[in-house]
C-alpha positions in Angstrom: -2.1 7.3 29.1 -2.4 7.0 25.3 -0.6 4.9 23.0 0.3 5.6 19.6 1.1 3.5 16.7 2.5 4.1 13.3 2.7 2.2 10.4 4.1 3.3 7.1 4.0 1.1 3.6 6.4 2.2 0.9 7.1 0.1 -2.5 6.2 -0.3 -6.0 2.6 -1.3 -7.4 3.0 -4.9 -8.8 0.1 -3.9 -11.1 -1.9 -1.4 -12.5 -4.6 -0.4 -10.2 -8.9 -1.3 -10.6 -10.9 1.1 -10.3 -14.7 -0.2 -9.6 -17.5 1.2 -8.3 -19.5 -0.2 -5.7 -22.6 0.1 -4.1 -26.1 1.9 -4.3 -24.0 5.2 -4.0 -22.1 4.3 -7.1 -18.7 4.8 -4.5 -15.6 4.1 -6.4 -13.2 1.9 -4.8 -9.9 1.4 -6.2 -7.4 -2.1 -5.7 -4.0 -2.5 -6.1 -1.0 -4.4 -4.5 2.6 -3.1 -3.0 5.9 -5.1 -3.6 8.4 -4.1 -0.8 11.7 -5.6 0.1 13.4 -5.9 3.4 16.9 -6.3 3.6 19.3 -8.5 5.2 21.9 -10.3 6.0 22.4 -13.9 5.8 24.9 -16.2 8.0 27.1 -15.4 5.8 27.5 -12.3 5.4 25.5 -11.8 1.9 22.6 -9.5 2.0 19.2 -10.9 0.4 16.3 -9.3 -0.4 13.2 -10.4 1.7 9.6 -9.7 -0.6 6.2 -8.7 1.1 3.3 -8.3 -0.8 0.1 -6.1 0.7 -2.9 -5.6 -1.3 -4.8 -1.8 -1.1 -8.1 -1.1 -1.2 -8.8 2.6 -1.6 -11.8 4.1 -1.3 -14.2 7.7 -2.4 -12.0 10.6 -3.8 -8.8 8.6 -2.6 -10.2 5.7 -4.8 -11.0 7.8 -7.8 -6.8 9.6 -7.4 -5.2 5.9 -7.1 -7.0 4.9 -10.4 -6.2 8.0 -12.3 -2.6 8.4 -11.4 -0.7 5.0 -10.1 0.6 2.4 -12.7 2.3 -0.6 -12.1 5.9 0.1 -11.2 5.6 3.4 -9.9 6.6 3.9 -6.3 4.0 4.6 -3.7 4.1 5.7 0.1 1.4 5.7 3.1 1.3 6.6 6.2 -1.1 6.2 9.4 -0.8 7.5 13.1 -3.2 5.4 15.2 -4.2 6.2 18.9 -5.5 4.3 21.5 -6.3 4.8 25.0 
């Protein structure tokens, strides 16, 4: 029976993305790195704000619409369904 596995990243770029292209194919690859908090409570009582920070690399026609339309502080959102058997 399959498995499936979700993962979804949400949070604001940390700074404006870099576009580059790569390769003999000229591909355009675009990098970029997500702030995004967890929240919780401490012992006592007070809630904190927990950072992670995951770098993006984006590649093709995905690459080329990262690099034209995010900018740092703008809010981004992906998600992946992943199966295995």
């Amino acid at each position: 029976m399959p498995s499936f596995n979700r993962v979804i990243v949400m949070g604001n770029l940390t700074r404006d993305p870099d576009v580059r292209e790569v390769g003999m194919n000229a591909v355009k690859v675009c990098r970029f790195s997500v702030a995004m908090n967890e929240r919780r409570k401490d012992r006592n009582g007070n809630v904190i704000d927990i950072p992670t920070f995951v770098d993006v690399d984006a590649g093709d026609k995905r690459g080329e619409l990262c690099g034209q339309y995010l900018k740092k502080g703008r809010s981004w959102a992906w998600a992946l369904l992943c199966s295995s058997s």
